[in-house]
C-alpha positions as CSV (number, residue, x, y, z in Angstrom):
1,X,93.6,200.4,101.5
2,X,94.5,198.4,104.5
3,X,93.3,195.2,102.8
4,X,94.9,195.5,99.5
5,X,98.7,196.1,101.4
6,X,97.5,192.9,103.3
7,X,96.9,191.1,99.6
8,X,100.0,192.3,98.5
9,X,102.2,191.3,102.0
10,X,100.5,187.3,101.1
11,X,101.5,187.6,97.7
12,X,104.9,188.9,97.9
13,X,105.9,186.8,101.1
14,X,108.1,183.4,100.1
15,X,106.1,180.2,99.4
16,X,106.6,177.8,102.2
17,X,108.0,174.7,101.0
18,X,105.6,171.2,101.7
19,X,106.9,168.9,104.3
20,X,109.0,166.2,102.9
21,X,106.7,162.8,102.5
22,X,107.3,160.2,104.6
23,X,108.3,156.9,102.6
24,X,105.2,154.4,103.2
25,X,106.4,151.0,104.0
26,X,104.4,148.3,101.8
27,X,102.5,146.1,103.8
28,X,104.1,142.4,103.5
29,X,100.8,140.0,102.6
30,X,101.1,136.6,102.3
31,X,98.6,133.6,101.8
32,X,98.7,130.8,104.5
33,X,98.0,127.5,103.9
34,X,98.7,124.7,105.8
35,X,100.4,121.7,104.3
36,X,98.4,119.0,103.6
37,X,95.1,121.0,103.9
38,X,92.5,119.6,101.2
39,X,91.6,122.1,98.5
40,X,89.1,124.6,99.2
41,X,85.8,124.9,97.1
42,X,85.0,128.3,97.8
43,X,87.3,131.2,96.8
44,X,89.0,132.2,100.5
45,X,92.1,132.0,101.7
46,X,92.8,129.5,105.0
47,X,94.2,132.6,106.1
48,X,96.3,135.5,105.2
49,X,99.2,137.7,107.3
50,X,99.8,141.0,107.0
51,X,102.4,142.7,109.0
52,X,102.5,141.3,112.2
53,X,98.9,139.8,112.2
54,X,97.3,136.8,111.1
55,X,94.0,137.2,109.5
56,X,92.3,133.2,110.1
57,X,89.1,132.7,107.5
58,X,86.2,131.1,108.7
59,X,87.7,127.6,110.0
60,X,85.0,124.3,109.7
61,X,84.9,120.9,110.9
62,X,86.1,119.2,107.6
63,X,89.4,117.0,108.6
64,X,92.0,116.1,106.6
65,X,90.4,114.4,104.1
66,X,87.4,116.3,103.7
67,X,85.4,114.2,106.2
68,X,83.1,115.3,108.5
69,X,81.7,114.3,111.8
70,X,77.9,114.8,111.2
71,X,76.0,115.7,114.4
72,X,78.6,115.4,116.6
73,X,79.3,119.0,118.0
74,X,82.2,117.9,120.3
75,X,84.3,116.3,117.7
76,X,83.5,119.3,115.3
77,X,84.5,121.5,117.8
78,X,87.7,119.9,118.3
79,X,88.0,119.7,114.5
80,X,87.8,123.2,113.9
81,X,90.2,123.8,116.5
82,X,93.2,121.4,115.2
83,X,92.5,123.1,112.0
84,X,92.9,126.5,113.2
85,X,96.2,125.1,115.0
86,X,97.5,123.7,112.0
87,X,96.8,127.0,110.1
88,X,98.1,129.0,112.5
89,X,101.9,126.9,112.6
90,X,101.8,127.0,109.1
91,X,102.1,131.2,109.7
92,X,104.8,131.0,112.5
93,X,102.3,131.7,115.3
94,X,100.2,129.6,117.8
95,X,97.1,129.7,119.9
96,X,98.9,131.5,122.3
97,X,99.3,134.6,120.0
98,X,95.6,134.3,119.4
99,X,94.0,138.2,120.0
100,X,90.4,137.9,118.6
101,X,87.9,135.0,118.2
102,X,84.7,135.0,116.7
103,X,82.3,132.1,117.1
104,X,79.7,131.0,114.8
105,X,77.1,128.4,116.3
106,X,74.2,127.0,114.4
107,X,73.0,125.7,117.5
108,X,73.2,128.4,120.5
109,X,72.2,125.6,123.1
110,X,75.7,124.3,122.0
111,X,77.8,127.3,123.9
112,X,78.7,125.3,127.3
113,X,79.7,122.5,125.4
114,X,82.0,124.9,123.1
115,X,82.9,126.8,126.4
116,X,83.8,123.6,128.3
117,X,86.3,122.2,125.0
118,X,87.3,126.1,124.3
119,X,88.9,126.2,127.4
120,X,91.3,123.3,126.8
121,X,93.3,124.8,124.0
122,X,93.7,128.4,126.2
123,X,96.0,129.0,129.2
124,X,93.7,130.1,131.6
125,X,94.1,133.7,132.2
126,X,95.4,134.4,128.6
127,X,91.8,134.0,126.8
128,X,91.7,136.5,123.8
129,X,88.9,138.6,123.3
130,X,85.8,136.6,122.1
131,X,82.6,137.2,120.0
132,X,80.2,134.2,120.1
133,X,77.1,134.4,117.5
134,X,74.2,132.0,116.7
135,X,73.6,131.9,113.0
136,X,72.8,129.3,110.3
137,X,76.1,128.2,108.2
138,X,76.5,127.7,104.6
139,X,76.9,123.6,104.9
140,X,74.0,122.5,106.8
141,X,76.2,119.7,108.2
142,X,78.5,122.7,110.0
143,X,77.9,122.8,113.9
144,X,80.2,125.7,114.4
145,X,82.6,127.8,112.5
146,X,85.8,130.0,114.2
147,X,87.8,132.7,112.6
148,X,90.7,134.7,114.9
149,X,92.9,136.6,114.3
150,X,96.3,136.6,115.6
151,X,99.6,138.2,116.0
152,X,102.5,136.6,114.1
């Protein structure tokens, strides 16, 4: 009999009432694109913010005007890099606000080289965290491609 008066204690006892929800803030998302950037062929973004955070695609070595410097992995480099600049300022932020890096080499015997430019566009001491991969690249033309990601 003990558990039925138990049963009936549950059943008769006043429903608690759910905790009130929380409003959810939408996320704020916003395509960046730089102005003056030539059109891309593929279906990405140059980069996209959410929040606080900048979310940089896949930047290559095509300048401007869609030119690129064939075989030269020094003038790529610092290709890609004024492109990821440009992208960057066209979100409000900078290389300085730079969190994560992730670089793609076709050619791994290339990472001093990349190491010895990379440094110039860091303050030393305020490097962001860094992945550095050897893979092949969808243009075989591409050296080296860098995505970050940054705060805003």
């Amino acid at each position: 009999m003990a558990r039925t008066a138990k049963k009936a204690a549950k059943r008769a006892a006043p429903k608690k009432k759910a905790a009130p929800r929380r409003a959810i803030r939408a996320a704020t998302r916003k395509i960046i694109t730089p102005p003056g950037a030539p059109a891309r062929t593929v279906p990405i973004s140059a980069a996209v913010k959410v929040g606080n955070l900048i979310f940089v695609s896949g930047t290559t070595p095509f300048d401007r005007d869609g030119n690129i410097a064939r075989g030269d992995f020094g003038a790529q480099m610092h290709q890609v890099m004024t492109n990821i600049k440009a992208i960057l300022a066209a979100g409000g932020s900078s290389l300085e606000r730079v969190v994560k890096v992730v670089v793609i080499l076709t050619r791994i015997g290339d990472f001093a080289q990349m190491n010895e430019i990379y440094r110039q566009y860091f303050r030393a001491g305020n490097y962001p965290a860094r992945t550095t991969i050897g893979a092949p690249l969808a243009n075989p033309d591409f050296l080296l491609e860098i995505e970050c990601v940054a705060e805003a």
